[in-house]
C-alpha positions as a Markdown table, in Angstrom:
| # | Residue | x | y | z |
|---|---|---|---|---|
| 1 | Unk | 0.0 | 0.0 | 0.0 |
| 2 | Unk | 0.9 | 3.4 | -0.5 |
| 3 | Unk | 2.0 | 6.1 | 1.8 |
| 4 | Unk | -0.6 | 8.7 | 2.6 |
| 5 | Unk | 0.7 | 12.3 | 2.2 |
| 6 | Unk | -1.3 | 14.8 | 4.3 |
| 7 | Unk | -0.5 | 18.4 | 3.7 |
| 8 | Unk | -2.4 | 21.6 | 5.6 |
| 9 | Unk | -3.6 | 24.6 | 3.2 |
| 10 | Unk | -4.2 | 27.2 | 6.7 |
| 11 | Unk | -5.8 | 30.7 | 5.8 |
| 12 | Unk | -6.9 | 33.0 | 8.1 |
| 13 | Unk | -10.0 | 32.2 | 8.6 |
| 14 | Unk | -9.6 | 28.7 | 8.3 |
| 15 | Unk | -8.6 | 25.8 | 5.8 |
| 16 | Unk | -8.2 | 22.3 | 5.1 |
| 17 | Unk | -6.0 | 19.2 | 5.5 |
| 18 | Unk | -5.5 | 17.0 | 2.0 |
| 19 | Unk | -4.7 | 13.5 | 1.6 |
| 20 | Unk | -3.5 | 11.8 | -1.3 |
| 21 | Unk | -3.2 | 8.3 | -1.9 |
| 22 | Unk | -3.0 | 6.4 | -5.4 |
| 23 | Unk | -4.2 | 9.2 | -7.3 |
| 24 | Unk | -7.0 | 10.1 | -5.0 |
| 25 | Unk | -7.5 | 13.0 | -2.6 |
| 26 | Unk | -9.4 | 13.2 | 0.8 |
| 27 | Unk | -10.1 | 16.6 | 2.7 |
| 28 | Unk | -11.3 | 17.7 | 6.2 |
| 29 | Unk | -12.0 | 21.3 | 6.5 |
| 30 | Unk | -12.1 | 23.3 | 9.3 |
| 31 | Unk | -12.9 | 27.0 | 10.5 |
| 32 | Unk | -10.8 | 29.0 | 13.1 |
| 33 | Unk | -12.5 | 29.7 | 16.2 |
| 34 | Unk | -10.2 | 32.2 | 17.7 |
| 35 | Unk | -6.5 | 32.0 | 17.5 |
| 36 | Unk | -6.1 | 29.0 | 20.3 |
| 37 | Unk | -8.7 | 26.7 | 18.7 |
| 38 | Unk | -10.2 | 24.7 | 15.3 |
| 39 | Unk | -13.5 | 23.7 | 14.1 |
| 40 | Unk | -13.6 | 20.9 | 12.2 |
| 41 | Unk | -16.8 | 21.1 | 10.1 |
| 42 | Unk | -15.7 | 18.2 | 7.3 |
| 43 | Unk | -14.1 | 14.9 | 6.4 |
| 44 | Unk | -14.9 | 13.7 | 2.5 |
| 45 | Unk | -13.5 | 10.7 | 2.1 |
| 46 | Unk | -13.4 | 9.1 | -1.9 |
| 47 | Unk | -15.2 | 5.6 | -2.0 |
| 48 | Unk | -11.7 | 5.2 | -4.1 |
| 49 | Unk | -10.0 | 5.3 | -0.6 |
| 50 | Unk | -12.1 | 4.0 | 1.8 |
| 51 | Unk | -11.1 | 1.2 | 4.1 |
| 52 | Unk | -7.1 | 2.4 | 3.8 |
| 53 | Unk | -7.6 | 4.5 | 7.0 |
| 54 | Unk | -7.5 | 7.8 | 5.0 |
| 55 | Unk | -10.0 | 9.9 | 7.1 |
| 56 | Unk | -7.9 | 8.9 | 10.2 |
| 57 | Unk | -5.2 | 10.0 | 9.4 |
| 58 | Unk | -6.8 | 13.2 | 8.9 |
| 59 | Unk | -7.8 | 14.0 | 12.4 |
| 60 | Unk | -4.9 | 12.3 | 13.3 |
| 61 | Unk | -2.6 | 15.2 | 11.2 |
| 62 | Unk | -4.7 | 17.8 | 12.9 |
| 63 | Unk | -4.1 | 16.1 | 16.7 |
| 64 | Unk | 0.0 | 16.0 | 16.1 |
| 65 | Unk | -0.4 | 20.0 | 14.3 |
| 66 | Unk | -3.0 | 21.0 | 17.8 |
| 67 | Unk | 0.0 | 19.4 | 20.4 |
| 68 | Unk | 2.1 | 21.0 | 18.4 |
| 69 | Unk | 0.7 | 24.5 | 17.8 |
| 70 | Unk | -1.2 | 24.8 | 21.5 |
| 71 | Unk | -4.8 | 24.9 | 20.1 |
| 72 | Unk | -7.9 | 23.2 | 20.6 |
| 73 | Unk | -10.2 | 21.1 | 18.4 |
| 74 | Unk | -14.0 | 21.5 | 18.4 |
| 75 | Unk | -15.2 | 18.6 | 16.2 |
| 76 | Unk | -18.2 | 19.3 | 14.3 |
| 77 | Unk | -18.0 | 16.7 | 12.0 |
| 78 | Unk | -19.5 | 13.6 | 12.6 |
| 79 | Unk | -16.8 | 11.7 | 11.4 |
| 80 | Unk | -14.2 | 13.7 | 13.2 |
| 81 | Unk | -15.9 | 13.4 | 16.7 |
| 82 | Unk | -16.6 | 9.8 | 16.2 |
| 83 | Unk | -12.5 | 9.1 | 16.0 |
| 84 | Unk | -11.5 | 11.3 | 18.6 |
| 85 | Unk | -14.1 | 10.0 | 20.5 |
| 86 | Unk | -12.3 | 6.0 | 20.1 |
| 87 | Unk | -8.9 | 7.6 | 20.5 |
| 88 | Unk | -9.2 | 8.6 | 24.0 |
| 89 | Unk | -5.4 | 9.0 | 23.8 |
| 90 | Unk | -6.0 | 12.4 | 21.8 |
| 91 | Unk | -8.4 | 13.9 | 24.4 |
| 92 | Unk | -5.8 | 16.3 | 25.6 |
| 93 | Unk | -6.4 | 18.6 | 22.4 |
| 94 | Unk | -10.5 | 17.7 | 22.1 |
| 95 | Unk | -12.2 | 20.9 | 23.6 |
């Protein structure tokens, strides 16, 4: 399998992580809630890459960038609260 490459488009009111995988691209979008935290308001996900773990490694990126970066997630997305919810290892940045 392929390796997934995740790269963050940030503007200043908010913006999107991508994911490409064999020719494919996944998003999850989210909205600036102030400078300290993130809403994330979408994960679209291909049916070309579903089952390769693609949307969680999404909201994974955006975990590793809100540890890193000292803000917050609100997640909006169904999707997105559904992982963090499983992952209570990444609670610390769930707001």
């Amino acid at each position: 399998m392929s390796e997934i490459e995740i790269t963050r488009e940030d503007g200043e009111t908010g913006g999107r992580y991508v994911a490409r995988l064999d020719g494919h691209e996944a998003e999850m979008t989210y909205s600036r809630a102030g400078p300290k935290r993130i809403i994330i308001d979408h994960t679209g996900v291909p049916d070309a890459l579903r089952g390769k773990h693609v949307g969680n490694a999404l909201v994974e990126r955006a975990v590793m960038d809100a540890r890193k970066e000292g803000f917050k997630i609100i997640p909006l997305c169904p999707f997105a609260r559904a992982t963090l919810k499983k992952h209570t290892e990444w609670q610390d940045v769930v707001q």
